[in-house]
VMD Tcl script that builds the backbone (N, CA, C; Angstrom):
set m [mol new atoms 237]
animate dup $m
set s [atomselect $m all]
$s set {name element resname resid chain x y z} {
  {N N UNK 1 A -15.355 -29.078 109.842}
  {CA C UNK 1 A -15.441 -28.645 108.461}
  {C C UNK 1 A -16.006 -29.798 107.634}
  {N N UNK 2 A -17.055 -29.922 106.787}
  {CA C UNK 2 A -17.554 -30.425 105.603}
  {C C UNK 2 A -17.089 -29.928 104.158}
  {N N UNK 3 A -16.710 -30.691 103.510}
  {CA C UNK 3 A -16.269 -30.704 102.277}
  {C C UNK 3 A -17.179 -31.140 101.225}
  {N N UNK 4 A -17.518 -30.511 100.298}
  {CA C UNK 4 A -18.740 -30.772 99.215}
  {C C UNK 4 A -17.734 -30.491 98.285}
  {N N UNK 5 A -18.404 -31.262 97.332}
  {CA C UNK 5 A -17.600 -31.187 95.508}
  {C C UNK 5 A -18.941 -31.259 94.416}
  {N N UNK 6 A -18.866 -30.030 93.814}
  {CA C UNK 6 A -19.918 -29.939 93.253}
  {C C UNK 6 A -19.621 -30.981 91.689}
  {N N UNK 7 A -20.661 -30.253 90.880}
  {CA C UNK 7 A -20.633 -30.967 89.544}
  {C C UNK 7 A -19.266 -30.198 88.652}
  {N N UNK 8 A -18.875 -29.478 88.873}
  {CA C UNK 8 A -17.821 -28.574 88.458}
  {C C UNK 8 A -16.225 -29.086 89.376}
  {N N UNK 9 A -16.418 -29.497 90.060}
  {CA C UNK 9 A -15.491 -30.320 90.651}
  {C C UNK 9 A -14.751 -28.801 91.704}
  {N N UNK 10 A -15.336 -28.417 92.360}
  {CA C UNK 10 A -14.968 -27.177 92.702}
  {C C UNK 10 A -14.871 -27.681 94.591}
  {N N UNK 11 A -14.563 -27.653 95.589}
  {CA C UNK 11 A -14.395 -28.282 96.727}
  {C C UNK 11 A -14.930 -26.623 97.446}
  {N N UNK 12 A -15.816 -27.230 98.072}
  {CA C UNK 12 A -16.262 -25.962 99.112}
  {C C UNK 12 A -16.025 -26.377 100.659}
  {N N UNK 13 A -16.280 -25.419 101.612}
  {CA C UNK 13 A -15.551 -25.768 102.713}
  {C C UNK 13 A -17.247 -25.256 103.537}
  {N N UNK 14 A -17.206 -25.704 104.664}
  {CA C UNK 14 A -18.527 -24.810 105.451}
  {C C UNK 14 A -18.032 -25.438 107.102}
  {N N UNK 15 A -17.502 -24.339 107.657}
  {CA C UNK 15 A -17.656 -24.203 109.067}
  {C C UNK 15 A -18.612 -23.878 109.774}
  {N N UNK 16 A -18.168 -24.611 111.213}
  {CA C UNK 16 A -19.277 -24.645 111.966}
  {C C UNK 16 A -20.515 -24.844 111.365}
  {N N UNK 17 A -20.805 -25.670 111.104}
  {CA C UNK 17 A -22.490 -26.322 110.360}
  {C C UNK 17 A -22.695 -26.928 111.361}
  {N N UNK 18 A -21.621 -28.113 112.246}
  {CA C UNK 18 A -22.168 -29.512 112.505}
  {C C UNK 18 A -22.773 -30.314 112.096}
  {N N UNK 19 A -23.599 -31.475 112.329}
  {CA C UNK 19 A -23.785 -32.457 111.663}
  {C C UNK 19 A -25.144 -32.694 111.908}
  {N N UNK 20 A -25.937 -33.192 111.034}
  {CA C UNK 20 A -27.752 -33.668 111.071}
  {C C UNK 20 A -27.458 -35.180 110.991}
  {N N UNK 21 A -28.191 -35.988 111.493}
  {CA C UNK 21 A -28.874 -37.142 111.161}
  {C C UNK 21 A -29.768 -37.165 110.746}
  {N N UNK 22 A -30.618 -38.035 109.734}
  {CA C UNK 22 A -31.407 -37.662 108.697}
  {C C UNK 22 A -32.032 -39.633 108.849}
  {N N UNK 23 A -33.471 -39.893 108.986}
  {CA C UNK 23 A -33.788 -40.945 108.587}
  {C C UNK 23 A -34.749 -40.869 107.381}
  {N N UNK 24 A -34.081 -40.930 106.107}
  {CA C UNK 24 A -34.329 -40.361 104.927}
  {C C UNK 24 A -35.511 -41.532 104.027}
  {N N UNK 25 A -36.475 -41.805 103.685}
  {CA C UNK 25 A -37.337 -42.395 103.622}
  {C C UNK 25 A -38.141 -42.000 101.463}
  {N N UNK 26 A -38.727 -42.580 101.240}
  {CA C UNK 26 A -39.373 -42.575 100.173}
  {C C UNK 26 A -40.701 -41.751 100.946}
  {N N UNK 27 A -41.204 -40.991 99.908}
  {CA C UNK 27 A -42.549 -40.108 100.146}
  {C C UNK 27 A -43.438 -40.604 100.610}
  {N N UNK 28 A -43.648 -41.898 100.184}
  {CA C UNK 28 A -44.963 -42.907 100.195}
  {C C UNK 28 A -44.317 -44.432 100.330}
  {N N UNK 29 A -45.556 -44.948 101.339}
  {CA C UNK 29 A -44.884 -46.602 101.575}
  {C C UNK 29 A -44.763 -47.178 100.529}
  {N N UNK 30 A -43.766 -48.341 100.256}
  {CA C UNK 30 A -43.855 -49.423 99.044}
  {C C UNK 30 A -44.599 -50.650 99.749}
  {N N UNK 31 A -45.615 -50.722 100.226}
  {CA C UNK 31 A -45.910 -52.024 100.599}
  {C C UNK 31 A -47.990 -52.135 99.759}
  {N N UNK 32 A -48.221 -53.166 99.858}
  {CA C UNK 32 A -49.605 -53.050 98.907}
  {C C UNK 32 A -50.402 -53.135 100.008}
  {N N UNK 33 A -50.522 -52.100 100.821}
  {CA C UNK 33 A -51.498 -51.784 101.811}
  {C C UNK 33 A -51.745 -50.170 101.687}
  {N N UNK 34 A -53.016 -49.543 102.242}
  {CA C UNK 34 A -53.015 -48.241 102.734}
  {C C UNK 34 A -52.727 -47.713 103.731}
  {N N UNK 35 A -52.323 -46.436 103.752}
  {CA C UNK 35 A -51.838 -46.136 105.725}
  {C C UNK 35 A -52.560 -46.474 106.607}
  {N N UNK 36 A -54.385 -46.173 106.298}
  {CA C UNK 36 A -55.484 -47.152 107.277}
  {C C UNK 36 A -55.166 -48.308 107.805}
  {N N UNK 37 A -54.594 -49.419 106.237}
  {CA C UNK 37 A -54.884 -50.629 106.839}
  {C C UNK 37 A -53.615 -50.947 107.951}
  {N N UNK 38 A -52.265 -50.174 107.197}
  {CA C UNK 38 A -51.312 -50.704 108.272}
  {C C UNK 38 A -51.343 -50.042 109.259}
  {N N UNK 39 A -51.969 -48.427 109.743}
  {CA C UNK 39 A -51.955 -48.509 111.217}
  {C C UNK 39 A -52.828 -49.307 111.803}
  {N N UNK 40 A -53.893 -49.952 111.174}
  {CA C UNK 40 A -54.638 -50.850 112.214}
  {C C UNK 40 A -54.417 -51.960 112.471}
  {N N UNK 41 A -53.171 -52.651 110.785}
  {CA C UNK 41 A -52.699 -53.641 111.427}
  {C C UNK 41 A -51.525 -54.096 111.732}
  {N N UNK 42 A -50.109 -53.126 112.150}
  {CA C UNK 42 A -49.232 -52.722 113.162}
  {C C UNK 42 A -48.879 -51.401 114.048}
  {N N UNK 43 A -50.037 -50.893 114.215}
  {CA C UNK 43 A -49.894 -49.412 114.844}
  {C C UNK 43 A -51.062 -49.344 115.912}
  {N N UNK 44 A -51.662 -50.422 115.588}
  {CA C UNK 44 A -53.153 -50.406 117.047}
  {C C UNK 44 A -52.768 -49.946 118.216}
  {N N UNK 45 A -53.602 -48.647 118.356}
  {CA C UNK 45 A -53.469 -48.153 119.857}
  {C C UNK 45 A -52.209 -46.983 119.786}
  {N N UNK 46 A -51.331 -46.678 118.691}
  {CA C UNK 46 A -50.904 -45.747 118.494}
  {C C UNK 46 A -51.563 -44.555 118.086}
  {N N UNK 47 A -51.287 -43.139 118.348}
  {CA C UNK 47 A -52.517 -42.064 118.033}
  {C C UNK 47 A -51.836 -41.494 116.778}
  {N N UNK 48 A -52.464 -41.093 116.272}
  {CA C UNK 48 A -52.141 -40.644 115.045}
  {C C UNK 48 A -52.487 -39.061 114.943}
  {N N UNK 49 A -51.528 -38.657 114.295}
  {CA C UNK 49 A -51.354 -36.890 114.753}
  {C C UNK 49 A -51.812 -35.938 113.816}
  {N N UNK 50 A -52.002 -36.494 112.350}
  {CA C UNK 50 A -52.253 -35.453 111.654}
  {C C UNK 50 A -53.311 -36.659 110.542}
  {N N UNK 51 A -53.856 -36.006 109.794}
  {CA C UNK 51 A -54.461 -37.173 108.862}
  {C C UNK 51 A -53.455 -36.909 107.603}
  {N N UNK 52 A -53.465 -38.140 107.080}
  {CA C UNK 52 A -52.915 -38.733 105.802}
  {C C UNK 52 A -53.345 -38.721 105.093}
  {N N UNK 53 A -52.384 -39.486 103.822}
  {CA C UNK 53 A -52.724 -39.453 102.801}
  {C C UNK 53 A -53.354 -41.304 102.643}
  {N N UNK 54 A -52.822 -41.277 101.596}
  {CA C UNK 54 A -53.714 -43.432 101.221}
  {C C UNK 54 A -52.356 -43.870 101.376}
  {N N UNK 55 A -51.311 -43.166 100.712}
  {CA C UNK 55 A -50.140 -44.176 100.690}
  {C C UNK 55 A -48.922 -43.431 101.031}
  {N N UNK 56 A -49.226 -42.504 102.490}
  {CA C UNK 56 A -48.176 -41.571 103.001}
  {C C UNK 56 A -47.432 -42.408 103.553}
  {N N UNK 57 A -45.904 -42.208 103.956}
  {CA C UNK 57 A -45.207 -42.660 104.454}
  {C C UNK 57 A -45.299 -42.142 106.503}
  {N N UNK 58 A -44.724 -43.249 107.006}
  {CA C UNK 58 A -44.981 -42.654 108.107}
  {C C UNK 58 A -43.771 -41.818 108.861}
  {N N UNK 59 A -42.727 -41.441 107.883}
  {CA C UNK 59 A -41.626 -40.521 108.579}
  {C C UNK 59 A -41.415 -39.040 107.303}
  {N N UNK 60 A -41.020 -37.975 107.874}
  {CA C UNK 60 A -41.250 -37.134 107.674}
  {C C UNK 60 A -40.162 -36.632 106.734}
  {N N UNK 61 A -39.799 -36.190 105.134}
  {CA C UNK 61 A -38.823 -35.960 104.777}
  {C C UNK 61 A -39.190 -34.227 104.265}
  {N N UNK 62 A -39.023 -33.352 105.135}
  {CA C UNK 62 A -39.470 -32.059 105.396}
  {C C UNK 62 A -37.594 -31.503 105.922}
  {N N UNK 63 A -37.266 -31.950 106.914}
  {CA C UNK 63 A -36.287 -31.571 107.216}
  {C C UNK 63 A -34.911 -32.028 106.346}
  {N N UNK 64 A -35.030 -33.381 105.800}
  {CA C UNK 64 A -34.054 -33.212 104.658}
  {C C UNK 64 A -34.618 -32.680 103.565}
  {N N UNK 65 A -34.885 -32.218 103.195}
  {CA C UNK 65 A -35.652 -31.931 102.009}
  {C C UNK 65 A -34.850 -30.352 102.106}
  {N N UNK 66 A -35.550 -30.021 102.835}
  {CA C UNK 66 A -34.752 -28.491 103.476}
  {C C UNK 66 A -33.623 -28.126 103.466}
  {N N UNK 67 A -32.974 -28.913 104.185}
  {CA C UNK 67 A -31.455 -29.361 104.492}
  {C C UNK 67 A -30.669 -29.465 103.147}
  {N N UNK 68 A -31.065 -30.473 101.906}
  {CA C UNK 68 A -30.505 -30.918 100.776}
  {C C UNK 68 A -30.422 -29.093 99.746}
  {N N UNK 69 A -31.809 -28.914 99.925}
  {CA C UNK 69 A -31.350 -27.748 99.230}
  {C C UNK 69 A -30.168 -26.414 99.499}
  {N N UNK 70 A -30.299 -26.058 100.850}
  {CA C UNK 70 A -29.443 -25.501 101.346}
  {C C UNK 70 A -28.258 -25.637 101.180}
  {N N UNK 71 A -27.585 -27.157 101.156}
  {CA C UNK 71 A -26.404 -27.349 100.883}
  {C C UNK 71 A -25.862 -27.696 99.274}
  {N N UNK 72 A -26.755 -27.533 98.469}
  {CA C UNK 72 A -26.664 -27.542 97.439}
  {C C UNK 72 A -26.724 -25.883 96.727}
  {N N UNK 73 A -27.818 -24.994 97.431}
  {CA C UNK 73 A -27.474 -24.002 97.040}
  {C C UNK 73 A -26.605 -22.953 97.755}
  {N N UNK 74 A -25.837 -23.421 98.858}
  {CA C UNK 74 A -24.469 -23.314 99.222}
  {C C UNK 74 A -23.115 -23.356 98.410}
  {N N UNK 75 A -23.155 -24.850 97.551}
  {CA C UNK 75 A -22.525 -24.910 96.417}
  {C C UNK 75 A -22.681 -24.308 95.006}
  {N N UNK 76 A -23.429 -23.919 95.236}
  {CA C UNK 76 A -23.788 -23.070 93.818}
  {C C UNK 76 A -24.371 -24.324 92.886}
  {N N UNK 77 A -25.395 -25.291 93.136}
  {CA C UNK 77 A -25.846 -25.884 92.125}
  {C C UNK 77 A -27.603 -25.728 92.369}
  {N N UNK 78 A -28.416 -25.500 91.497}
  {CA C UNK 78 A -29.575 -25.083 91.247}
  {C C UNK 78 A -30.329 -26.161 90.726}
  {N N UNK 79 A -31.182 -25.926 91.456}
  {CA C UNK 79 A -31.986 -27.455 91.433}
  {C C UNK 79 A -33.055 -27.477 90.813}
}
mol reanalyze $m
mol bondsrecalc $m
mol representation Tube
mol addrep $m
């Protein structure tokens, strides 16, 4: 069982969910390079799967993203 407390202070319960791990990341790198320059200069020889953006991040926040809403509009808060 997971326990959420909304903004209303209301305690919800949700069985059987189980649990996600999440490596939760900013949209876009903070570093003063482009995704070009840093895969070529720590990713050489890694393949690259989809094309990018200039300052995409290289992990994917699709599945929390997903995830966050769900359990928010589980609780009844509207985003």
């Amino acid at each position: 069982m997971i326990g959420f407390c909304s903004e209303r202070q209301q305690f919800v319960s949700i069985r059987d969910l189980s649990y996600q791990v999440f490596n939760v990341t900013n949209d876009n790198h903070s570093v003063n390079l482009t995704t070009l320059e840093l895969v070529a200069r720590f990713y050489e020889g890694v393949d690259v799967k989809k094309e990018m953006t200039q300052d995409e991040t290289f992990n994917s926040n699709a599945k929390a993203k997903i995830f966050s809403v769900l359990i928010l509009n589980l609780i009844g808060v509207t985003t």
